[in-house]
C-alpha positions in Angstrom: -18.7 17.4 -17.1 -16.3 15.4 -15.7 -14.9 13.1 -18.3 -11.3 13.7 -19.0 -10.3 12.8 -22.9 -7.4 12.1 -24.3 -6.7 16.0 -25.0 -7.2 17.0 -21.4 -4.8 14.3 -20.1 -2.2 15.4 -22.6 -2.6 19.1 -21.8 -2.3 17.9 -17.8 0.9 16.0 -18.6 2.4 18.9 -20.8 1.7 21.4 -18.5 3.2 19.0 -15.1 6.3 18.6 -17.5 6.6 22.8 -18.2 6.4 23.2 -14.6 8.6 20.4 -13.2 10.5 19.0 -15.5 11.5 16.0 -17.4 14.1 14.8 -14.1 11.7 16.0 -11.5 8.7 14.0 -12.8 10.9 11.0 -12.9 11.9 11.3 -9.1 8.2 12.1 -8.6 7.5 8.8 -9.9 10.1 6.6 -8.2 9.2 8.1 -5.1 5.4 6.7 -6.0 6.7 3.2 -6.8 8.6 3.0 -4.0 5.9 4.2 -1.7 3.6 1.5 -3.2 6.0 -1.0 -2.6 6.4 -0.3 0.5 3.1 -0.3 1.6 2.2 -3.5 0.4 5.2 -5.1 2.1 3.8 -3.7 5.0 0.1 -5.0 4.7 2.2 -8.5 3.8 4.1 -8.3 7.1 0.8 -7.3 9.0 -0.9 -10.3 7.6 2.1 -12.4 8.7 2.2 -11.2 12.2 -1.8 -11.6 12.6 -1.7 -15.0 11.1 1.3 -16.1 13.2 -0.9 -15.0 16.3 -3.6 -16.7 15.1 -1.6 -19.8 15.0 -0.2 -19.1 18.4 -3.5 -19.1 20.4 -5.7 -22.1 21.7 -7.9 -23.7 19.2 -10.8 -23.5 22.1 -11.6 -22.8 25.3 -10.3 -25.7 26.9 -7.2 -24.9 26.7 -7.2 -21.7 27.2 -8.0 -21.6 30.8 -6.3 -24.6 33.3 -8.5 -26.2 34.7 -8.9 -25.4 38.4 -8.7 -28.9 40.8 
């Protein structure tokens, strides 16, 4: 239990295509694509931002604090 064949899969896709239909299933899909995509852009522009951060700090503690006279 628990393997899917090729049958199954088949049987799944002809019954999602009965029930929604051949354009519905396309938006479905688009939708997905474009929610990928835009979730990676977003982990990319994360990165971006943390790096850029990490550039903008002091390398040590030196100068991070003045030191006091």
């Amino acid at each position: 239990m628990g393997n899917i064949g090729v049958t199954e899969v088949l049987l799944i896709a002809l019954v999602a295509l009965l029930l929604f239909g051949a354009g519905r299933i396309a938006d479905i899909g688009k939708g997905l694509g474009q929610g990928i995509k835009n979730f990676k852009q977003g982990i990319k522009e994360a990165n971006e931002i943390d790096t850029d951060a990490k550039d903008d700090s002091p390398k040590d503690e030196k100068e991070a604090k003045p030191k006091e006279a």
